[in-house]
C-alpha positions as CSV (number, residue, x, y, z in Angstrom):
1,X,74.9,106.0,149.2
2,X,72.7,106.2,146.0
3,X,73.7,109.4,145.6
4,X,77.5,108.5,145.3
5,X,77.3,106.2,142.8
6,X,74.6,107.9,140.7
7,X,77.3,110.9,140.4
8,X,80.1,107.8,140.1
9,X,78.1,106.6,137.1
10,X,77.2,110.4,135.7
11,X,81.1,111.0,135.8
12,X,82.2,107.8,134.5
13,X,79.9,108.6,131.3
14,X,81.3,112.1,130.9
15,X,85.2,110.6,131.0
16,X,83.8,107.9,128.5
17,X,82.0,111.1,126.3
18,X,85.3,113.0,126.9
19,X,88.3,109.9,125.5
20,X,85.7,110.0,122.7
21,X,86.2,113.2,122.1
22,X,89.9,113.1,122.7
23,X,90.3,110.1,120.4
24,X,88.2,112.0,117.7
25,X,90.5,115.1,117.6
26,X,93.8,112.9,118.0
27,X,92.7,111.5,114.5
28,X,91.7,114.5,112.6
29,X,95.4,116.0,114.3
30,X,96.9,113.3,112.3
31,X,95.2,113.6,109.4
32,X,96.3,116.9,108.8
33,X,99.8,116.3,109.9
34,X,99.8,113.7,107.2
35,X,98.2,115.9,104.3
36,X,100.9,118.6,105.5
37,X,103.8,116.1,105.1
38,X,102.3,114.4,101.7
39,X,101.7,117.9,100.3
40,X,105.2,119.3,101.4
41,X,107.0,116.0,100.2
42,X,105.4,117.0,96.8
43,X,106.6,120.3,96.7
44,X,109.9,119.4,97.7
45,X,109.9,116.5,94.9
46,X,108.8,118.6,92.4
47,X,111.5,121.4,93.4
48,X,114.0,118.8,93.6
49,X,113.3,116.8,89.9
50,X,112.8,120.7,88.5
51,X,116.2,121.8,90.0
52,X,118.1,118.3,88.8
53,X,116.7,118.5,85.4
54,X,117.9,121.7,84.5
55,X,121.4,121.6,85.8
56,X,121.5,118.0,83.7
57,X,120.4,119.9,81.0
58,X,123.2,122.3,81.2
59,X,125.8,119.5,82.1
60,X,124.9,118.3,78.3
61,X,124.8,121.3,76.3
62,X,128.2,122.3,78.1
């Protein structure tokens, strides 16, 4: 019966050291998915405000 529960124990540590894990990558995942979308957003911004200004631009010298 010792035997049981010492491997019970021994696997309840490793699921404990593996949702660590788990919980670890989940957050670095979304991390990155967030510096993707904020550096996108940017690009898209700066496209958009680039594009607008120079079609205003030729709306007043027109």
């Amino acid at each position: 019966m010792r035997d049981v529960d010492r491997k019970i124990a021994q696997l309840d540590k490793q699921q404990k050291q593996l949702e660590k894990e788990i919980r670890s990558f989940n957050l670095k995942i979304r991390i990155v998915i967030f510096i993707l979308l904020v550096f996108f957003g940017w690009i898209l911004h700066r496209e958009f405000i680039n594009t607008y200004a120079e079609h205003e631009e030729t709306k007043i010298t027109e």
